[in-house]
KOLMAR-137451 format. One record per atom (N, C-alpha, C, O, CB): residue number from 1; atom name; residue in one letter; x, y, z. Coordinates in steps of 0.2 Angstrom, whole numbers, always signed. Glycine has a CB too. Layout:
# residues N
(NUM; 'CA'; 'A'; (X; Y; Z))
...
***
This chain:
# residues 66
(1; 'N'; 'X'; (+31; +20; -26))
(1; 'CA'; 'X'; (+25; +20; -30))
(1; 'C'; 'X'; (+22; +27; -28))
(1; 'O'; 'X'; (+23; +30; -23))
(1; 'CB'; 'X'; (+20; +15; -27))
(2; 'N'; 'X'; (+18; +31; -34))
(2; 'CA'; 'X'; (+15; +37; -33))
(2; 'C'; 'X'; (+8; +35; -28))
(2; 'O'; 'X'; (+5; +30; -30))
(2; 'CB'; 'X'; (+14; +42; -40))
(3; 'N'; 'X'; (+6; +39; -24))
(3; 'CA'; 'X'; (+1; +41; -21))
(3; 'C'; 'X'; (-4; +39; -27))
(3; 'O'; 'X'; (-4; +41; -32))
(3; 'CB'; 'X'; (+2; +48; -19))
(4; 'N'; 'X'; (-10; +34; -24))
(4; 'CA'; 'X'; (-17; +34; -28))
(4; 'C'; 'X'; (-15; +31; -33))
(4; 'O'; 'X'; (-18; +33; -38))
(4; 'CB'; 'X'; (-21; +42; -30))
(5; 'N'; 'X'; (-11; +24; -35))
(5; 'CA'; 'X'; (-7; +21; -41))
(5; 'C'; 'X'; (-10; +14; -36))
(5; 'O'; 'X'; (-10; +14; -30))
(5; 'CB'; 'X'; (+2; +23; -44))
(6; 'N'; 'X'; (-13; +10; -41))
(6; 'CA'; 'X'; (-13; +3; -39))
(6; 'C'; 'X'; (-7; -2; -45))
(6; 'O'; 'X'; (-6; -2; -51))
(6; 'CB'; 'X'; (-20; +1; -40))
(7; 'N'; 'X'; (-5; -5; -38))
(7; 'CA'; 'X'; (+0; -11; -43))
(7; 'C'; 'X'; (-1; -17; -43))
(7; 'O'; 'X'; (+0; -18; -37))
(7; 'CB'; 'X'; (+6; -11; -42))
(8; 'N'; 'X'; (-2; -23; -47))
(8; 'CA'; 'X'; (-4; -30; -49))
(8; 'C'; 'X'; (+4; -35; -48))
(8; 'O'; 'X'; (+8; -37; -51))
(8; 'CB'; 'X'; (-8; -31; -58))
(9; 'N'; 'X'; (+2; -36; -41))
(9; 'CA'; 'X'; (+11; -39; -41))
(9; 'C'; 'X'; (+10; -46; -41))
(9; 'O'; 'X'; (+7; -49; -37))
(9; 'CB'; 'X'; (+17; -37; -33))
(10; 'N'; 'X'; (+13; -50; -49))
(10; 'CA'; 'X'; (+12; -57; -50))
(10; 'C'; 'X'; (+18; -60; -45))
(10; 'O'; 'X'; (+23; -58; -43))
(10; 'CB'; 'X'; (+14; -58; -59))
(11; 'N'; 'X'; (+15; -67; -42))
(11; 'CA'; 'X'; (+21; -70; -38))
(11; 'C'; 'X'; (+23; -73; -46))
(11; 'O'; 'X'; (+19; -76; -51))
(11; 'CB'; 'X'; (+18; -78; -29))
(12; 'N'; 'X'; (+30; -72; -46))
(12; 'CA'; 'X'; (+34; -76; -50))
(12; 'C'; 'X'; (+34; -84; -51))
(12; 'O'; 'X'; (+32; -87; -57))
(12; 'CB'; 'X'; (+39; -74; -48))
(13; 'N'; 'X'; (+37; -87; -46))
(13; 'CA'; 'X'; (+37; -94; -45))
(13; 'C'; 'X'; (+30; -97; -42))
(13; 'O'; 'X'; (+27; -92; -40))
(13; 'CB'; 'X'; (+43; -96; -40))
(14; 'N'; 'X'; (+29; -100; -42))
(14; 'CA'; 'X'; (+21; -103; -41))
(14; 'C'; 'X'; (+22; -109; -34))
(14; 'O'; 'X'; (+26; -114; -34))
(14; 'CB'; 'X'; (+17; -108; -51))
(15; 'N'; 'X'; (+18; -108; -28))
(15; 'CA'; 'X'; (+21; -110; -23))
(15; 'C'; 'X'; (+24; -107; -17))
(15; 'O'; 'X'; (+24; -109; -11))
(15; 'CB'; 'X'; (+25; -113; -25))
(16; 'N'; 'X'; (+27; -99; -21))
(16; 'CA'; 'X'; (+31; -96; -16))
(16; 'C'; 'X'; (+26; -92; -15))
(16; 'O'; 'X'; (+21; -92; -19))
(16; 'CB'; 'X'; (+39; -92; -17))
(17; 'N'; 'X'; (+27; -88; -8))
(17; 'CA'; 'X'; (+25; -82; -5))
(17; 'C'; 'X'; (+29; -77; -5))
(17; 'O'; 'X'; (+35; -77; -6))
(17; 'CB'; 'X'; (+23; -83; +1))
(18; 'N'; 'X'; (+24; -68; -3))
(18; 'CA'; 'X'; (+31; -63; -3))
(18; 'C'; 'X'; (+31; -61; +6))
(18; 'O'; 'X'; (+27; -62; +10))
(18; 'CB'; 'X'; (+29; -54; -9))
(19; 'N'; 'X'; (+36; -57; +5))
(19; 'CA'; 'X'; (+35; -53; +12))
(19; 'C'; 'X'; (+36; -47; +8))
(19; 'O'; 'X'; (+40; -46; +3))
(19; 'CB'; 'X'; (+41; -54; +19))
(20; 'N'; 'X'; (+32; -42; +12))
(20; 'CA'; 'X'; (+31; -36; +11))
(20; 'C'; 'X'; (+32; -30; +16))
(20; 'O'; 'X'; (+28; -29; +21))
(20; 'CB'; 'X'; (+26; -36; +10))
(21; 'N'; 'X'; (+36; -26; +15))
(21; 'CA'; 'X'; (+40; -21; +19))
(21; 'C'; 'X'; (+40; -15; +16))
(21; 'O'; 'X'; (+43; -13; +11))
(21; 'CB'; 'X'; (+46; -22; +21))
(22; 'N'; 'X'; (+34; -10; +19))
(22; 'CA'; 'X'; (+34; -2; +18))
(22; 'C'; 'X'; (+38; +1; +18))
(22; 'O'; 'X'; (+38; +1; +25))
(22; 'CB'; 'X'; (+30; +2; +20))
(23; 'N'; 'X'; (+43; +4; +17))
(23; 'CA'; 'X'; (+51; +7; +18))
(23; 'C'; 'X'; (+48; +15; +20))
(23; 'O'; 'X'; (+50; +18; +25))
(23; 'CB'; 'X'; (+59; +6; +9))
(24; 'N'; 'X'; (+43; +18; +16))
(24; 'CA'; 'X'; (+41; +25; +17))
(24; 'C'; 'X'; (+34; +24; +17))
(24; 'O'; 'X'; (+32; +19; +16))
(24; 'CB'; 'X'; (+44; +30; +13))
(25; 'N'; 'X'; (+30; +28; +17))
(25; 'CA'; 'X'; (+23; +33; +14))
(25; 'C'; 'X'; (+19; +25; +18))
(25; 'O'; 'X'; (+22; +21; +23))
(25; 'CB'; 'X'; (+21; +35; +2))
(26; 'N'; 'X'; (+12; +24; +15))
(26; 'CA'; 'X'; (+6; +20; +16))
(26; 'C'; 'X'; (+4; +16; +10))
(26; 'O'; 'X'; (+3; +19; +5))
(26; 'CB'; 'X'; (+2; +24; +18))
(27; 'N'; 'X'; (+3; +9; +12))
(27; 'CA'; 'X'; (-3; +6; +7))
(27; 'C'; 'X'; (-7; +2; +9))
(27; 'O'; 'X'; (-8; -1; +14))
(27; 'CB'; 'X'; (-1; +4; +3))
(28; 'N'; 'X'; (-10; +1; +5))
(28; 'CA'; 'X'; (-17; -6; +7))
(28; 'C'; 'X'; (-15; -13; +2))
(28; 'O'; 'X'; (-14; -13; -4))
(28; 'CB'; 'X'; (-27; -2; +3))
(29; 'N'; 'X'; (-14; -17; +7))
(29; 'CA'; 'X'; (-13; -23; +4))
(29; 'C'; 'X'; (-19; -28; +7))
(29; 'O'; 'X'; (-20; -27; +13))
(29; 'CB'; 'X'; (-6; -24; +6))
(30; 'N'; 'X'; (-25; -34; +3))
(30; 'CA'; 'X'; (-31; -37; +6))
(30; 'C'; 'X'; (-34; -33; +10))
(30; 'O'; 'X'; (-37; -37; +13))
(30; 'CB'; 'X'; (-30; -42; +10))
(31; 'N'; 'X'; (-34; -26; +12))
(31; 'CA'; 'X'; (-38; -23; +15))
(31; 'C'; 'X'; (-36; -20; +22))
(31; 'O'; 'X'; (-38; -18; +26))
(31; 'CB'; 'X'; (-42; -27; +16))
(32; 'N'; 'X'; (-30; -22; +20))
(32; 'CA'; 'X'; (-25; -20; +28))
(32; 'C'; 'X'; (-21; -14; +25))
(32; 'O'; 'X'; (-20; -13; +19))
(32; 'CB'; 'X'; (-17; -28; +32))
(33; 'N'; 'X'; (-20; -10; +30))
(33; 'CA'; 'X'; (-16; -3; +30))
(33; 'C'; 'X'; (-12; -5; +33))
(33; 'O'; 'X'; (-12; -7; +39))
(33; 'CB'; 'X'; (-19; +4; +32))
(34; 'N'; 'X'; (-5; -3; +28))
(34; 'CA'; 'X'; (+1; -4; +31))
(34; 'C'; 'X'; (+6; +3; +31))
(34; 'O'; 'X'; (+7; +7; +26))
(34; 'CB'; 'X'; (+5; -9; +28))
(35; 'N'; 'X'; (+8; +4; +35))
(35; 'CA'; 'X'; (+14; +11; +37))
(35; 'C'; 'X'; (+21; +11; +36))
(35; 'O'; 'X'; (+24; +6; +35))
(35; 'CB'; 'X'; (+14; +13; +45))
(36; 'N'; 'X'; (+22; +15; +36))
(36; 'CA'; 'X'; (+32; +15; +37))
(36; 'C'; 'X'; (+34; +10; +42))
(36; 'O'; 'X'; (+32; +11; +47))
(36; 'CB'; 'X'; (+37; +22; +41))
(37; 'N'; 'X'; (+37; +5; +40))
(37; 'CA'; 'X'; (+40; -2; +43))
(37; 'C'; 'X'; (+36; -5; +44))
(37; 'O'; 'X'; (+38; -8; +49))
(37; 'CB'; 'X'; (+44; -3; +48))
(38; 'N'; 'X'; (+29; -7; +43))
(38; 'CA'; 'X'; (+26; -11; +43))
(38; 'C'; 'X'; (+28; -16; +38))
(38; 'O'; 'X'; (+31; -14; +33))
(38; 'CB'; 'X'; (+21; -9; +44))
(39; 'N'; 'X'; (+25; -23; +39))
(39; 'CA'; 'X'; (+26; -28; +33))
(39; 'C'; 'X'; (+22; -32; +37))
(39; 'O'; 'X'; (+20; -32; +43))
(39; 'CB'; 'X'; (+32; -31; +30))
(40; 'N'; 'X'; (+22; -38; +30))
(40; 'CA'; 'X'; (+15; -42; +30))
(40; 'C'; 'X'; (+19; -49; +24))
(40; 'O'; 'X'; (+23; -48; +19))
(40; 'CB'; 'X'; (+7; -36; +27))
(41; 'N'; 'X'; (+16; -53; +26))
(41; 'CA'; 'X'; (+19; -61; +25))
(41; 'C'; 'X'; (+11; -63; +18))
(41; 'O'; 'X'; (+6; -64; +20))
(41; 'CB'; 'X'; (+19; -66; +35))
(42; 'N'; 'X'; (+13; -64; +14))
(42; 'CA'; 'X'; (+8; -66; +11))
(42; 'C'; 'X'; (+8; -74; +6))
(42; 'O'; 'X'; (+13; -75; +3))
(42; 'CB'; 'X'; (+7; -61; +7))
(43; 'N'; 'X'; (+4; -79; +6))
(43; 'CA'; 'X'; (+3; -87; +4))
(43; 'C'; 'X'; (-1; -86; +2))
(43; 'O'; 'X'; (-5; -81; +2))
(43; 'CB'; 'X'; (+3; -92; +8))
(44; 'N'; 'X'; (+0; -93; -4))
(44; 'CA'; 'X'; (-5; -96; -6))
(44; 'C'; 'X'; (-9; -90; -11))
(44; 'O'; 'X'; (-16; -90; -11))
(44; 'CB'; 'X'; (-8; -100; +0))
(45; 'N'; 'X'; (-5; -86; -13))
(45; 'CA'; 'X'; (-8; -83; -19))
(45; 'C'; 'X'; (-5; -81; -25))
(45; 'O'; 'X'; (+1; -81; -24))
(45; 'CB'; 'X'; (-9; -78; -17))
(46; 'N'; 'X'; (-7; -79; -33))
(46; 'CA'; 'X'; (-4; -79; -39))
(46; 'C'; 'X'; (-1; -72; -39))
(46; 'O'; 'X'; (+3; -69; -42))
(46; 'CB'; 'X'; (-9; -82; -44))
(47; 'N'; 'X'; (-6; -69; -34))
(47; 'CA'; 'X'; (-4; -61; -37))
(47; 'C'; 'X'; (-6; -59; -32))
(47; 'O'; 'X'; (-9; -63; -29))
(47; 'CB'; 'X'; (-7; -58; -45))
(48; 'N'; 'X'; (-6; -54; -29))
(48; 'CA'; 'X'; (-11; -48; -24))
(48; 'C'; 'X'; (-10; -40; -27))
(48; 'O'; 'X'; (-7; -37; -32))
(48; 'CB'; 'X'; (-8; -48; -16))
(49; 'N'; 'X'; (-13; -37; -23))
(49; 'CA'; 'X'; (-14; -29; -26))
(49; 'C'; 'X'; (-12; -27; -21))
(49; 'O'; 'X'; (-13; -29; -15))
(49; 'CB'; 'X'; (-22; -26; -27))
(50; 'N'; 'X'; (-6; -18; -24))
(50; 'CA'; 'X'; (-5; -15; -18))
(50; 'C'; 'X'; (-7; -7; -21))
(50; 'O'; 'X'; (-6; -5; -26))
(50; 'CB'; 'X'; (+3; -17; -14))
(51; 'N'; 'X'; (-11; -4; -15))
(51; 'CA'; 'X'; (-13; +1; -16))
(51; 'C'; 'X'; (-9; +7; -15))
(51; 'O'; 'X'; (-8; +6; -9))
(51; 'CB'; 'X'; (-18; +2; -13))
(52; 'N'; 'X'; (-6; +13; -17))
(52; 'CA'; 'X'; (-3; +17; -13))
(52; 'C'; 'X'; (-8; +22; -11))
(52; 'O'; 'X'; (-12; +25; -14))
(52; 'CB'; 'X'; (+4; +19; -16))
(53; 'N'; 'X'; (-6; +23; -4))
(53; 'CA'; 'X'; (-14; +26; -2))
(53; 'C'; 'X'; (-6; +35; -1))
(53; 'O'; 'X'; (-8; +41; -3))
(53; 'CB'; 'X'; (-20; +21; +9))
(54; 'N'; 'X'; (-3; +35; +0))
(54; 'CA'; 'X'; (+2; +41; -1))
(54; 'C'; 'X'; (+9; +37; -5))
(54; 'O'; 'X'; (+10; +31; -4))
(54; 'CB'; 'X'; (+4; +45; +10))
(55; 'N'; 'X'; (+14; +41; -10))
(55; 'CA'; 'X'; (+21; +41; -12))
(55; 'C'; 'X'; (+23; +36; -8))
(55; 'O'; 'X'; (+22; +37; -2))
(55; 'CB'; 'X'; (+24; +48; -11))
(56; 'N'; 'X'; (+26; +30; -10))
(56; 'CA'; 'X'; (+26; +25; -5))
(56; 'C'; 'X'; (+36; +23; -9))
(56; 'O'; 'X'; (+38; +24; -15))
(56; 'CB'; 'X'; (+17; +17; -6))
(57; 'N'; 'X'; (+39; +20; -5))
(57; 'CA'; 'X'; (+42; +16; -5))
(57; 'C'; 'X'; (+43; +6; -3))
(57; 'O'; 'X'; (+45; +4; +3))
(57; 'CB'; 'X'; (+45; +20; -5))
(58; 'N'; 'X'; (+43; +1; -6))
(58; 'CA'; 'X'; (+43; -5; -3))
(58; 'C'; 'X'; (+47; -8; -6))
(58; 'O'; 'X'; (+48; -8; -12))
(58; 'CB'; 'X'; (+39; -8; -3))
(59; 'N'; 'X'; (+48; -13; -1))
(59; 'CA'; 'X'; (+53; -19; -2))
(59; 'C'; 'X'; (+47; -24; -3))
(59; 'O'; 'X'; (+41; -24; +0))
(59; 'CB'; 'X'; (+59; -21; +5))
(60; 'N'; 'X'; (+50; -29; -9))
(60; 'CA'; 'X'; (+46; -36; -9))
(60; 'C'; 'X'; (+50; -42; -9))
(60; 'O'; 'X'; (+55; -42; -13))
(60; 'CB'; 'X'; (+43; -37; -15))
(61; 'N'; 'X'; (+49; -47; -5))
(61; 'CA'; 'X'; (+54; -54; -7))
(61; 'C'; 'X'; (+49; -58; -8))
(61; 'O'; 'X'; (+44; -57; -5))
(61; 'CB'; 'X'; (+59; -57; -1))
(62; 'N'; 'X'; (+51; -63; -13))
(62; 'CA'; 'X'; (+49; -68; -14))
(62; 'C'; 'X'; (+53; -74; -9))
(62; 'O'; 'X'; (+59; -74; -8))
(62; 'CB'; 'X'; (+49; -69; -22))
(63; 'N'; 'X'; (+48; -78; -8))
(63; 'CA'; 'X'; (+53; -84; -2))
(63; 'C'; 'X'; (+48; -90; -5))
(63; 'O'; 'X'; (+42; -90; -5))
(63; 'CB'; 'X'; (+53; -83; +10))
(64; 'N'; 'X'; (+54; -95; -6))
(64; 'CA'; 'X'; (+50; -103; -8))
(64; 'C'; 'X'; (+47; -104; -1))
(64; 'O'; 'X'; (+50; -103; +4))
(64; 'CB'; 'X'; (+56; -111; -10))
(65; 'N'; 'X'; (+43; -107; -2))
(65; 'CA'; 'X'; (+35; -110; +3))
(65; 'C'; 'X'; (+35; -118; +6))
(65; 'O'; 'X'; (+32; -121; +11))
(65; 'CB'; 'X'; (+27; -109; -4))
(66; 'N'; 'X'; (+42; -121; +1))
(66; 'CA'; 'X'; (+41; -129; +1))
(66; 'C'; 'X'; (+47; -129; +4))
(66; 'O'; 'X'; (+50; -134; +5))
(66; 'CB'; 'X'; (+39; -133; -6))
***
């Protein structure tokens, strides 16, 4: 992601949650700042927002919840 871009990431399957892993740069995800190898577990949502606060790279998994 470029630096200062917001992205609307839809959960695909309805039920699942993502994990989230910064591979490079920074972003804001709910309000949390995450770094190079940081990640974060997210439920019980349709979609969330990720901010790139600098040139970012990430990994996203979707994982069934049930």
């Amino acid at each position: 992601m470029d630096g200062g871009k917001t992205l609307a990431y839809p959960v695909i399957h309805p039920g699942n949650g993502a994990y989230l892993m910064v591979v490079s740069g920074s972003v804001e995800v709910g309000g949390q700042v995450l770094g190079k190898r940081d990640a974060l577990g997210l439920t019980d949502m349709a979609s969330f927002d990720i901010k790139a606060l600098a040139a970012s790279e990430l990994l996203v998994v979707e994982v069934p919840m049930h």
